[in-house]
SEPAGU-659388 format. One record per residue: x, y, z of N, C-alpha, C in turn. Coordinates in steps of 0.001 Angstrom, whole numbers, plus 500000, padded with zeros to 6 digits. Layout:
XYZXYZXYZ
...
END
This chain:
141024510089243397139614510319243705139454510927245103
140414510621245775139808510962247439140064512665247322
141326513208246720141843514235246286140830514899245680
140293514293244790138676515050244403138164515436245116
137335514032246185136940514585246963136550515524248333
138292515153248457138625516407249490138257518102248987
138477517854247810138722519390247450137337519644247182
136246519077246582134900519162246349134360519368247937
134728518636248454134422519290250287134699520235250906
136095520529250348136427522172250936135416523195250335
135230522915249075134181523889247859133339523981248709
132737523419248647131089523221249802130676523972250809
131983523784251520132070524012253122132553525835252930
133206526209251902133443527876251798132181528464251293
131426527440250607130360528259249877129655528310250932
129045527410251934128556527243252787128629528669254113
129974528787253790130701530257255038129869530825254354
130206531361252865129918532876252488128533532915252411
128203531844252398126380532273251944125673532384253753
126427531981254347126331531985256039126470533418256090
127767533859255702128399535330255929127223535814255462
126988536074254242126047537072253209125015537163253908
123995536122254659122893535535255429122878537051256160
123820536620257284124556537382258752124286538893258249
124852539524257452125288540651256856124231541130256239
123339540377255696122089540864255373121107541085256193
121055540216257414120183540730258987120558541475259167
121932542102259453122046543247260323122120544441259619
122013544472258079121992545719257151119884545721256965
119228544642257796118212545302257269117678545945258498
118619545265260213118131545828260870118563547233261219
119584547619260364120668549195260720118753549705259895
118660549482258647117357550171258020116291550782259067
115948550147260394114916550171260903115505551812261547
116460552056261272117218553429262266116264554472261304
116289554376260026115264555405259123114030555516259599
113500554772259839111789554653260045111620554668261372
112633554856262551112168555394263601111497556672264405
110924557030265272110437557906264939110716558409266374
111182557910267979111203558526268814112350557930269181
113174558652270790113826557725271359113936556472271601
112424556261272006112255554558272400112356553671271312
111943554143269848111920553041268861113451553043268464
114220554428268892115601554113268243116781553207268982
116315553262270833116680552323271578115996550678271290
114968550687270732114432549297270463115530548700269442
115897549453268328116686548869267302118140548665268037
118689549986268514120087549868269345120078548245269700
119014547880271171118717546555271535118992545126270462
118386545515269210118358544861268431119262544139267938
120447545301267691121761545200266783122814544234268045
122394545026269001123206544411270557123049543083270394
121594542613270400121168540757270984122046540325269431
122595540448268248122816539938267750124787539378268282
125110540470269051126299540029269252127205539960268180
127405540772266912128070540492266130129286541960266320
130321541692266272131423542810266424131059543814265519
130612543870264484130160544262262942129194545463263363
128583545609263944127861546828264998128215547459265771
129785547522266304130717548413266753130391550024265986
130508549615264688130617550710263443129490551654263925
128508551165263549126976552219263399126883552826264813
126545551793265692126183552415266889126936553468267771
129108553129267220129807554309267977129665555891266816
128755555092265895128479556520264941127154557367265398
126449556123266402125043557073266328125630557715267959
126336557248268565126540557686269910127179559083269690
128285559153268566128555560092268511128203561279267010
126689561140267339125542562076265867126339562008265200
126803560976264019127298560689263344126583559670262233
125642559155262218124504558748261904123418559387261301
123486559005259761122348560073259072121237559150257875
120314559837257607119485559016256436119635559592255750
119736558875254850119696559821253394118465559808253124
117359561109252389116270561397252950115632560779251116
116586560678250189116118559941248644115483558889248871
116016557906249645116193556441249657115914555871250904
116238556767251696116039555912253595117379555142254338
118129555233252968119330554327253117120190555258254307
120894554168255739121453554756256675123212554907256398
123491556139256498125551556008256430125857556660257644
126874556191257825128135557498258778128277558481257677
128297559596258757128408560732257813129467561054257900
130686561724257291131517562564257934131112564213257160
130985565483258049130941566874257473132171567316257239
131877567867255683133599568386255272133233569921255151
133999570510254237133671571830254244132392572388253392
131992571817252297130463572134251914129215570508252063
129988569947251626129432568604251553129556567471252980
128735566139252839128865565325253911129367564288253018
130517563361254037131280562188253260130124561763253800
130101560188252996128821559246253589129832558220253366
129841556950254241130463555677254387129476555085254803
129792553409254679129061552223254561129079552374256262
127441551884256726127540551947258174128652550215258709
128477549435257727129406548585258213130361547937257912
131179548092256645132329547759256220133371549243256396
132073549917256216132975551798256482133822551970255242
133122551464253919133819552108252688133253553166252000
133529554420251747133222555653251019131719555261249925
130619555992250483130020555751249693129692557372248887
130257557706248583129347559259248242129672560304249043
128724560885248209128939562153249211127237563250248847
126949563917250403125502564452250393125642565720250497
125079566372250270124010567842251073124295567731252389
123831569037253069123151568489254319121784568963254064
120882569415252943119831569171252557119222567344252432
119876566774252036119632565352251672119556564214252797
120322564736253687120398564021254689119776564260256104
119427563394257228119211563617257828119777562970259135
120209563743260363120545563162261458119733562085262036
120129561120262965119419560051263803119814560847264855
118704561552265730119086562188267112118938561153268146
119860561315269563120009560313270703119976561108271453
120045561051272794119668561958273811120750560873275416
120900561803276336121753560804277022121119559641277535
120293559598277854120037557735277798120049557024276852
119773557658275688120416556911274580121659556590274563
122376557635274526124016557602274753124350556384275939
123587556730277398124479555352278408123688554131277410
122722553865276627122034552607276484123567552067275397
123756553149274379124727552479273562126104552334274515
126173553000274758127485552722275678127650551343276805
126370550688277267126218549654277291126488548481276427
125615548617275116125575548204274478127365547793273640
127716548791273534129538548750272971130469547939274097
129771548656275186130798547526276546130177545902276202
128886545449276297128477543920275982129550543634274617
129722544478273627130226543638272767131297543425272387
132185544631273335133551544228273646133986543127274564
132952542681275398133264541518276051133339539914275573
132973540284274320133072538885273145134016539454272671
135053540430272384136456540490271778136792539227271855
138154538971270641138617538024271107140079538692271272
140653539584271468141890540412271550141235540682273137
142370539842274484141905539866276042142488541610276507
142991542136275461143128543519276131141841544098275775
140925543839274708140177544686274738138766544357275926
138431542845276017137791542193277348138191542922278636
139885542879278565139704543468280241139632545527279653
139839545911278996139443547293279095137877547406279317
136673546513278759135677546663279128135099546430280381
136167545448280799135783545201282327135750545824283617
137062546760282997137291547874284174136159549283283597
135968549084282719134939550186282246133429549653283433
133320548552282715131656548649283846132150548487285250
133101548330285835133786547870287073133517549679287830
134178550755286551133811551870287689132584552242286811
131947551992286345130306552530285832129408551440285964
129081551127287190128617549908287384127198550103287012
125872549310286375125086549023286299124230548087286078
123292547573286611122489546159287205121694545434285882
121888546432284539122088545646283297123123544938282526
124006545049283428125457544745282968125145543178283586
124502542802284536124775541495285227124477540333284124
123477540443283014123060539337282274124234539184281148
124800540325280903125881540535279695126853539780280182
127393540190281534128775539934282166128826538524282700
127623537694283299126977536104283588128014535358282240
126992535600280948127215535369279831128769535089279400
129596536496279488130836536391279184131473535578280427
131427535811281722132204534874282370131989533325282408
130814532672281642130783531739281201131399531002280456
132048532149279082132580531255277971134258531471278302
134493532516279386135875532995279250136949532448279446
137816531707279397138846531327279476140349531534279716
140265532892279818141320533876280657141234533859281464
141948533402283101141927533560284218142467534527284924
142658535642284240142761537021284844141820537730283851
141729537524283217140256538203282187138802537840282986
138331536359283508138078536099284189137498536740285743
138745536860286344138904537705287398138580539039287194
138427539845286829138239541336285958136725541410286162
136020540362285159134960540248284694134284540464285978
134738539054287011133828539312288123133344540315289073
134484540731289096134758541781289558133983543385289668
133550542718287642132834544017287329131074543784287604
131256542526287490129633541721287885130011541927289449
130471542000290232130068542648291361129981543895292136
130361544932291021130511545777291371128779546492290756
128281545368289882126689545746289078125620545539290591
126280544458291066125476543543291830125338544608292858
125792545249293331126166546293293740124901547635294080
124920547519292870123773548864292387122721548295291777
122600547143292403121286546350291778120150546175293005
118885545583292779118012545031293883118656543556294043
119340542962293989119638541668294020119837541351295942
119244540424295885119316539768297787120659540150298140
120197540546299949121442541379300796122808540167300743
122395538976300789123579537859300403124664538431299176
123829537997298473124579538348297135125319539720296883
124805540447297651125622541946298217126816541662298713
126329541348299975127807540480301164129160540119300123
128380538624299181129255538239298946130280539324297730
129355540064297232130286541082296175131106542155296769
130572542501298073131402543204298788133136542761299033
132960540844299414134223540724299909134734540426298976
134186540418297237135163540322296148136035541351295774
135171542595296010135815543714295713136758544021296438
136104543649297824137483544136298996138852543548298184
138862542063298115140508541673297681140727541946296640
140236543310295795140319543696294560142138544645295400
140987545099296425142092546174297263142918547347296096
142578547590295660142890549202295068141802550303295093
142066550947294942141429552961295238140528552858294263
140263552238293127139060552256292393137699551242293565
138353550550294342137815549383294949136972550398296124
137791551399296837137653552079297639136735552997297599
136968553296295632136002554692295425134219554205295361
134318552562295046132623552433294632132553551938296247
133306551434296963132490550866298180132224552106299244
133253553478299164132556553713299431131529554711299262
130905554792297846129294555225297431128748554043297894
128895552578298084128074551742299107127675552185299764
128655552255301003128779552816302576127646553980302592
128237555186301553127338556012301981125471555973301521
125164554998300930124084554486300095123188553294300945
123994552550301395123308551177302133123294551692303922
122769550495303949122452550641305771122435548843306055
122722548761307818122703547615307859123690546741308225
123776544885307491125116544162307581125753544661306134
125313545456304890126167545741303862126254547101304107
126168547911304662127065549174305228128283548773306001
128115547707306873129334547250307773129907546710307260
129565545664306651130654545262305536131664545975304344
131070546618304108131402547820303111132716548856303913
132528549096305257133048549837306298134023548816306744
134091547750306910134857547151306996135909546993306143
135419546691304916136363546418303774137024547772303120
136205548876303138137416550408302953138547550244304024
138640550130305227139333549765306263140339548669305820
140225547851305455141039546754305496142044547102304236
140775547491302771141664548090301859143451549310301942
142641550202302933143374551199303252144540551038304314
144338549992305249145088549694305878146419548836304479
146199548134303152146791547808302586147209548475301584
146830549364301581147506550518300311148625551632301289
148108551392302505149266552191303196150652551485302867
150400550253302688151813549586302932152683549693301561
151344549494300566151765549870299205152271551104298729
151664552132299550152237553581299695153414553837300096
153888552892301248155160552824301785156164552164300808
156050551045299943156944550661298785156923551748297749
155538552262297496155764553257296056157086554790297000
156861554879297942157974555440298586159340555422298296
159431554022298484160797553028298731161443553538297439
160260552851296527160821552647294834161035554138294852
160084555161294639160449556813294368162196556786294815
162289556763296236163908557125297082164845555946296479
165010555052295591165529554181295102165659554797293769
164554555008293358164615556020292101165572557147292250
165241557818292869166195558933293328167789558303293162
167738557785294141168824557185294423170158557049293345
169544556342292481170243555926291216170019557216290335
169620558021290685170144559177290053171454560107290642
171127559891292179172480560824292965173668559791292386
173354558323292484174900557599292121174900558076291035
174636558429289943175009558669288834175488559891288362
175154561116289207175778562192289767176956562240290571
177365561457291827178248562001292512179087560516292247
179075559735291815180189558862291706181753559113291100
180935560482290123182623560643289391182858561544290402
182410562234290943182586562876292093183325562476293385
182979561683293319184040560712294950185207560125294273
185357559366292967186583559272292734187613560855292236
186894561997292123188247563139292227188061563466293707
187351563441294223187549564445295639188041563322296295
188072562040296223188788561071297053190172560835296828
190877560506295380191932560446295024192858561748295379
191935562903294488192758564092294237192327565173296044
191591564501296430191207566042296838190612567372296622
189858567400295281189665568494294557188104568731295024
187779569586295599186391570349295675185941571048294086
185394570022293689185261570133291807183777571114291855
183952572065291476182195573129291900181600572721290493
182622572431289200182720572098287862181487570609287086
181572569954288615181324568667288152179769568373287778
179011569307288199177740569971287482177206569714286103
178546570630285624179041571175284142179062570242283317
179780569032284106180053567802283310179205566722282741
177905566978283641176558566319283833176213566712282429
176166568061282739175372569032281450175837568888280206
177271568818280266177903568437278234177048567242278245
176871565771279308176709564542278579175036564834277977
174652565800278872173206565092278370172757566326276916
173594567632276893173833568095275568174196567063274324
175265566438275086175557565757273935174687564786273306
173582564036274142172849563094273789171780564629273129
171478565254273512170523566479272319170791566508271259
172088566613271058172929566884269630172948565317268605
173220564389269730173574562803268890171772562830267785
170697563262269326169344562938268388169229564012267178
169846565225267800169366566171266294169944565207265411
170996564786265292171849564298264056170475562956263537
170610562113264318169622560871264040168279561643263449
167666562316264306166358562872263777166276563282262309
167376564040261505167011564965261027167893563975259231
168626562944259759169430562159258805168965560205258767
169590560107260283168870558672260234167655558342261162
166500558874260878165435558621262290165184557214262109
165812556152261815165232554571261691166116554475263116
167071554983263432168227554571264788168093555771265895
166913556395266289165994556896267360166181556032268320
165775555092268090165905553664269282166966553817269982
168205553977269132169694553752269684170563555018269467
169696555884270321170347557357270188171136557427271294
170132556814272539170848556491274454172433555763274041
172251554782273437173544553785273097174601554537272197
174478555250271339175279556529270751175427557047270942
175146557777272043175326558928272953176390558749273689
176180557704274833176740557082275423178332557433276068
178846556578274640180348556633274572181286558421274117
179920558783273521180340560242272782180163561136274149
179467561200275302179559561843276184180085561827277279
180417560533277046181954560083278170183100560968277212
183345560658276157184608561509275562184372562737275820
183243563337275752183117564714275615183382565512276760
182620564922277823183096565435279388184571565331279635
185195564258279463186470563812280146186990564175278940
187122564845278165188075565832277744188232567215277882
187190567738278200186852568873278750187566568802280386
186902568049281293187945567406282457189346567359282482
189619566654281345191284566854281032191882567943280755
190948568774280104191867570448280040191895571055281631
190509570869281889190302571869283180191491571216284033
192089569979284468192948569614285671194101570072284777
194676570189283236195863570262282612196182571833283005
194857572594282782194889574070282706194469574975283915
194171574490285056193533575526286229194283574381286997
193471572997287377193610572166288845194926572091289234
196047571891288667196770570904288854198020572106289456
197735573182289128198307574532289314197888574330291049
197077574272291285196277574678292991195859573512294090
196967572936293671196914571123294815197105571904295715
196799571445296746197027571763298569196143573026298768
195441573619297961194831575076298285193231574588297834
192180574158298770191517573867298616190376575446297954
191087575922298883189715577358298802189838578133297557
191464578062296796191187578662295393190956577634294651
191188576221294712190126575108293970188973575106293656
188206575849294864186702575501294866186383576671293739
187371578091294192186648579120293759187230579304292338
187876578299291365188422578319290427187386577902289421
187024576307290102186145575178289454185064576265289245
184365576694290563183302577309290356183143578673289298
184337579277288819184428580330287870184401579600286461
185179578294286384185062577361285259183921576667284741
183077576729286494180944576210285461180560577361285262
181049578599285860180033579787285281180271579686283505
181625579577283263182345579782282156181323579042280649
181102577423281810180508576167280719179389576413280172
178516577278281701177319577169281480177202578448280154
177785579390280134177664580793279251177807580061278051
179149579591277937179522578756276475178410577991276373
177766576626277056176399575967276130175105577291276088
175105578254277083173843579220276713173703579989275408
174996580519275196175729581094273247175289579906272358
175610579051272398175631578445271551174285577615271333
173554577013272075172001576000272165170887577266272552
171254578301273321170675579227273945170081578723275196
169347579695276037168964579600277532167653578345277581
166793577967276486166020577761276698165987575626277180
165337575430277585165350574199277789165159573339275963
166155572202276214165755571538274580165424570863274790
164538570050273918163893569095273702164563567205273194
164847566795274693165717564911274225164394564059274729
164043563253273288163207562396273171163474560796273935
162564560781274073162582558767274974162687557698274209
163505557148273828163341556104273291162151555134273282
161690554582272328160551553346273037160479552740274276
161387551753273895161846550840275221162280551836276540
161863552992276724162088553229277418161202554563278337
159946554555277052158732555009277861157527554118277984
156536554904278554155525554162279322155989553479280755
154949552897281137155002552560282629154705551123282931
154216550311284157153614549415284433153872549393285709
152739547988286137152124548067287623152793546903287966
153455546782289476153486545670290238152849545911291927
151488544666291620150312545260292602150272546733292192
150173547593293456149698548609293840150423549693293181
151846549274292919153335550212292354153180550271290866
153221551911290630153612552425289657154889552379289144
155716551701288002157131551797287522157344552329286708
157833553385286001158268553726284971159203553263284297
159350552797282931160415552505282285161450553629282181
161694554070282211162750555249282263163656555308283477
162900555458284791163362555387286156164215553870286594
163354552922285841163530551558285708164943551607285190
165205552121283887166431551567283159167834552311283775
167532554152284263168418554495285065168922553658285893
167924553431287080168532552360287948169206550844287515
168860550263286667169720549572285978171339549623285574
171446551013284814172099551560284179173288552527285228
173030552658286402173721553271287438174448552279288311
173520550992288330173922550015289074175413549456287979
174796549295286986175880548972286023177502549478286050
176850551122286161178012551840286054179214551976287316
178099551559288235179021551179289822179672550305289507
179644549113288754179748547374289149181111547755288064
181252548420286996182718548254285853183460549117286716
182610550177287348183736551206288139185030550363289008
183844549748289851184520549039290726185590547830290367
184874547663289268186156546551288614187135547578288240
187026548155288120188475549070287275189362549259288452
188580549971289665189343550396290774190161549000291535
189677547962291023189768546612292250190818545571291321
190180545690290256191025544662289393192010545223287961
192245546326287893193189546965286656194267547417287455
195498547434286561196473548182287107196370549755287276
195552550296286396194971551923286431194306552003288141
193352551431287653193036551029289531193738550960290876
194901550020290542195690549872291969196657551349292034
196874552059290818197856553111290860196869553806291536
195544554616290673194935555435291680194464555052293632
194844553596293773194127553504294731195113553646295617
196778553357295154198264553647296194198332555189296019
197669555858295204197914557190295133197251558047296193
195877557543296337194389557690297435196016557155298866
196081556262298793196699555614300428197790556971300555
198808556856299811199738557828300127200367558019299068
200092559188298786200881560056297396202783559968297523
203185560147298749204808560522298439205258558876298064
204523557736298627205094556498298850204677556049296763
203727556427296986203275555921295292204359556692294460
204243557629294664205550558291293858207065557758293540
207604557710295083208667556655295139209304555771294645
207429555142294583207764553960293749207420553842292128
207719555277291790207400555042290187206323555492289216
204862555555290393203754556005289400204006557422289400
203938557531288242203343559229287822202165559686288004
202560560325289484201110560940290405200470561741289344
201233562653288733200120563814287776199599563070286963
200111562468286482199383561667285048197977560909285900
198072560233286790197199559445287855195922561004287841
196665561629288370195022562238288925194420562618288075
195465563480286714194847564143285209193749562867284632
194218561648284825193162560341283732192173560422285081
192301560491286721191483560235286709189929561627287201
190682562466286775189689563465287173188762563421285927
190039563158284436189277562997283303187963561894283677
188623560886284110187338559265284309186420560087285280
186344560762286055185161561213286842184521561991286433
184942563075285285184562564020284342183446562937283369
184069562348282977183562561607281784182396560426282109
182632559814283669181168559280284320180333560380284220
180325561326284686179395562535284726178664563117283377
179739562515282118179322562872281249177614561695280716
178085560622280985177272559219280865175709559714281987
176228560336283074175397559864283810173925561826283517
174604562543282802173895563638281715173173562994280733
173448561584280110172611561117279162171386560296280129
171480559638280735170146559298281693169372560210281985
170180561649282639169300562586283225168641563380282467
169463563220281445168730563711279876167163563135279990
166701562166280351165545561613280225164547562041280968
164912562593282354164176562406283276163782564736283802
164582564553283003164831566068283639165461567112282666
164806568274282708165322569470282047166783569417281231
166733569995279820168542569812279234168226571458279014
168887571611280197169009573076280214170712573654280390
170790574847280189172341575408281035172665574930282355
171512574755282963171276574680284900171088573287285556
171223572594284117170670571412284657171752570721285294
173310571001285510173991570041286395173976571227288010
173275572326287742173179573048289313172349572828290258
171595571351290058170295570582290758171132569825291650
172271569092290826172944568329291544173566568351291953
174833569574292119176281569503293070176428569197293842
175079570156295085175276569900296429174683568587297013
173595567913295820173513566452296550174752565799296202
175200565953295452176130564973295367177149564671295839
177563566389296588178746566233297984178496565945299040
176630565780299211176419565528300529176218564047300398
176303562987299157176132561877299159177711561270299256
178678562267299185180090561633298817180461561857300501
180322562807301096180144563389302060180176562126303127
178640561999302818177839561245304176178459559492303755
178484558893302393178904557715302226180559557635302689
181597558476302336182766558321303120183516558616302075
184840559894301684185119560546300738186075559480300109
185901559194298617186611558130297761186170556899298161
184996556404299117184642554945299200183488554984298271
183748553830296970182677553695295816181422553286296644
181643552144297848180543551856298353179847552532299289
180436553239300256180060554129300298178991555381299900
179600555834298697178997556419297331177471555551297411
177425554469296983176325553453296821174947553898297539
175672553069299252174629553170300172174492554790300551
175207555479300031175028557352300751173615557843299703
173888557415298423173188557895297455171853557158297721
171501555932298126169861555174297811169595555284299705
170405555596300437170127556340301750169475557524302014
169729558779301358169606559877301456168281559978300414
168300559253299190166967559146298064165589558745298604
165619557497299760164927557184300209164756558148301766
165401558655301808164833559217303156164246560966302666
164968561390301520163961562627300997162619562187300462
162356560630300320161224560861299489160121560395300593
160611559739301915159519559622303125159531561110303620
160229562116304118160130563572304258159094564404303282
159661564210301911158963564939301022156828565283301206
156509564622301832155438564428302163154691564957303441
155578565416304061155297565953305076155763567399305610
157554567480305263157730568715304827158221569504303530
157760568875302487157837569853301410159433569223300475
159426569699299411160482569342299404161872570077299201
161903571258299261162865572265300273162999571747301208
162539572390302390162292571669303770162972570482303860
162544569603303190163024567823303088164465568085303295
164669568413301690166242568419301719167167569515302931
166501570192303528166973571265304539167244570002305641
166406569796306125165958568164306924167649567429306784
167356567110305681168119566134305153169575566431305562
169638567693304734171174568446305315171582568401306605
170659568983307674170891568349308957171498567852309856
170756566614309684170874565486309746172264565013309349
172545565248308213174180564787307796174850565563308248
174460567226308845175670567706309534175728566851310683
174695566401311265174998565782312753175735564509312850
175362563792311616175844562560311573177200562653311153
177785563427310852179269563778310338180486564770311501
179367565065312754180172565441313801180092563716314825
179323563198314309180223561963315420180826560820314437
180680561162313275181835560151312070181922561219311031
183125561836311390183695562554310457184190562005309330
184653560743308952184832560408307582183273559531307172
182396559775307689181294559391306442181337557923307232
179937557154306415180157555767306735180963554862306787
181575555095305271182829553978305308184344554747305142
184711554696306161186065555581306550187021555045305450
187552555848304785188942555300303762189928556577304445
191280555534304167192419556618304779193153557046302974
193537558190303087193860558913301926194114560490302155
194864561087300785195716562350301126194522563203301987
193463562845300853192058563847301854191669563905303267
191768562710303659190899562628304741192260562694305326
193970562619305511195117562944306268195312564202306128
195107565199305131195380566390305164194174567209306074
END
């Protein structure tokens, strides 16, 4: 019996909803009606009003239809639809479930005209009733909406919602935007004051842009206040300006390590002025072009994990290419630096012709993974996911490097080879084989570090000729064959082009920049961190 009566109670209580629902749904379909029988602006803003005080989400529909003349009568019946115009005929849909009802003339029908105060009244009206969302992204998108379109009808809407709200950064938003109404309202010079110093600790450039139309609008203690608080703002976005700096030259940064790292292990071990190592950039991030054609065009469900397939295929791809060039030109021209340079450098003209034949000159097109576009804010700082995961992903590639060099036996050979070639010999390692794997391993970082740059920058023929010369001036200035070195040379030099960049250009910058490292390299000729090796003894 109780089982009965549970379930006879649930009955009740649904019939009870729907005939509630049906109730609901029938007010606001008789008040959409009153849109027919209006006859001027003002009676069509009276109804707008209407649909608003009901607060029901369900009026989203009509009103973003009448905002945008989309709103018609059918002239048989009086009955109101969204219209859509096709090529002879008008679709007509339900103004509030939005299911296909027909289809009209445009004899039969007739527009509901609005005019722009109509337009800001609904546009009011759509912001009040996004602030009863219950999805808090769509609350705070309305919030920052009246926050920079502030108006002194917004204060009874926005009261209301910060009453029931329960998000304490939704919350915060809200007020925010209620003081920014309060603002552009007659409301007492107090109540000014106090919205002034809310906004101030809003402290961002939207904060800056309404206080100051204050400033230039008021007179008085809320002009000074107002003058005060742009001041205080700006004094704090400078500082924030100075981190979005930081992060940019950090950004950077982890792009030169990812460029010149394979770079310091050949010119440190071997000695080789590699002009090539460009080239090597350019197969990896070809190769990640080619991994997506394949995915795109066979498996596009593994788009996601094109970066991660790439990967390993453009480490092989470089550092075998690497391995011919030291088997077939380098290894011929040890001790002769100047036909090295001018060898390598005949060998990228060579690379770049071969990928231009074959992909052609034009820049191609390598897509972003999800996870790895869009952006986000900390405070004041812009981050990109992309810039984000490089630097991740560079740091990474330092941290196995260094294990290889510190803790493998491959490691300690190249690193007695770096100290002194005749003594390593002596004792057994096979110097050629040593430098051939490792010009290949610096070839083949370069290839890895083409799939990042793949992201950020042009996959062109030219695209490893951006980087050579930073990257000798980062191997350069960090200390030739020191990984750490490498490190601090690369997020040194990133961060100091991107405080320059701003002042002189960014030519100039890097001219600057160059400099500077010539000077700093006539009173420490091996770079920051001095390593002894065939290079720096010869």
């Amino acid at each position: 019996m109780k089982i009965l009566h549970a379930i006879g109670l649930t009955f009740v209580l649904l019939l009870a909803t729907l005939s509630s629902s049906d109730a609901a749904e029938a007010e606001l379909r008789a008040i959409i009606a009153k849109f027919a029988t209006a006859t001027d602006f003002s009676e069509t803003g009276a109804v707008v009003r209407e649909l608003t005080a009901t607060g029901d989400p369900a009026v989203e529909r009509p009103l973003a239809a009448l905002a945008d003349g989309n709103l018609y009568v059918r002239t048989t019946d009086s009955m109101v639809f969204v219209g859509q115009e096709g090529d002879e005929t008008f679709q007509l849909f339900d103004p509030l479930s939005g299911e296909a009802a027909g289809e009209a003339s445009g004899d039969d029908i007739t527009k509901i005209s609005v005019n722009n105060t109509l337009r800001r009244a609904i546009r009011d009206a759509l912001g009040t009733l996004t602030l009863g969302s219950k999805n808090p992204a769509v609350r705070i998108a309305a919030a920052d909406t009246m926050f920079k379109t502030p108006d002194a009808s917004n204060i009874g809407p926005l009261d209301a919602a910060i009453a029931g709200e329960i998000d304490a950064v939704v919350k915060a938003l809200l007020e925010q935007a209620r003081a920014a109404s309060v603002l552009v309202s007659d409301q007492p010079e107090a109540d000014k004051l106090a919205a002034i110093a809310l906004i101030g600790s809003r402290g961002d450039r939207d904060a800056v842009s309404l206080l100051t139309s204050v400033e230039a609008n008021a007179s008085g203690s809320v002009k000074d206040a107002a003058t005060a608080a742009i001041a205080n703002i700006n004094s704090t976005l400078a500082l924030w300006d100075a981190g979005q700096n930081i992060w940019y030259g950090i950004s950077l940064g982890s792009v030169l390590l990812l460029a010149a790292i394979g770079l310091a292990i050949t010119f440190g071990v071997m000695g080789v002025i590699n002009m090539a190592h460009g080239e090597m950039v350019m197969l990896g991030a070809y190769t990640t072009f080619v991994v997506q054609q394949v995915i795109r065009t066979s498996f596009p469900d593994l788009f996601d994990w094109s970066l991660v397939i790439a990967l390993p295929l453009a480490f092989l791809v470089s550092a075998l290419v690497g391995l011919i060039i030291e088997r077939g030109v380098i290894r011929f021209l040890y001790g002769r630096p100047l036909e090295t340079l001018l060898a390598t450098w005949g060998v990228s003209l060579i690379l770049q012709q071969t990928v231009r034949s074959i992909f052609g000159p034009t820049n191609q097109e390598v897509g972003n993974p999800s996870w790895m576009s869009g952006s986000f804010n900390v405070g004041q700082l812009a981050v990109t996911w992309n810039r984000l995961w490089i630097l991740v992903f560079a740091l990474t590639v330092f941290a196995v490097l260094l294990y290889v060099m510190k803790r493998t036996p491959w490691g300690l050979q190249m690193r007695a080879v770096t100290a002194n070639r005749r003594m390593a010999a002596s004792m057994g390692i096979r110097t050629p084989w040593v430098d051939a794997l490792t010009f290949a391993l610096g070839s083949g970082i370069a290839g890895i570090a083409g799939v990042a740059l793949s992201q950020i920058d042009n996959v062109s023929p030219n695209l490893g000729r951006g980087y050579i010369i930073d990257s000798f001036m980062v191997v350069v200035f960090g200390g030739v064959g020191n990984l750490w070195g490498t490190l601090v040379g690369a997020f040194s030099l990133g961060i100091i082009n991107k405080f320059l960049e701003p002042y002189a250009g960014a030519v100039l910058g890097k001219i600057v920049v160059l400099v500077l490292i010539i000077l700093f390299i006539q009173k420490r000729p091996r770079g920051l961190f001095a390593l002894k090796g065939r290079a720096v003894e010869a």
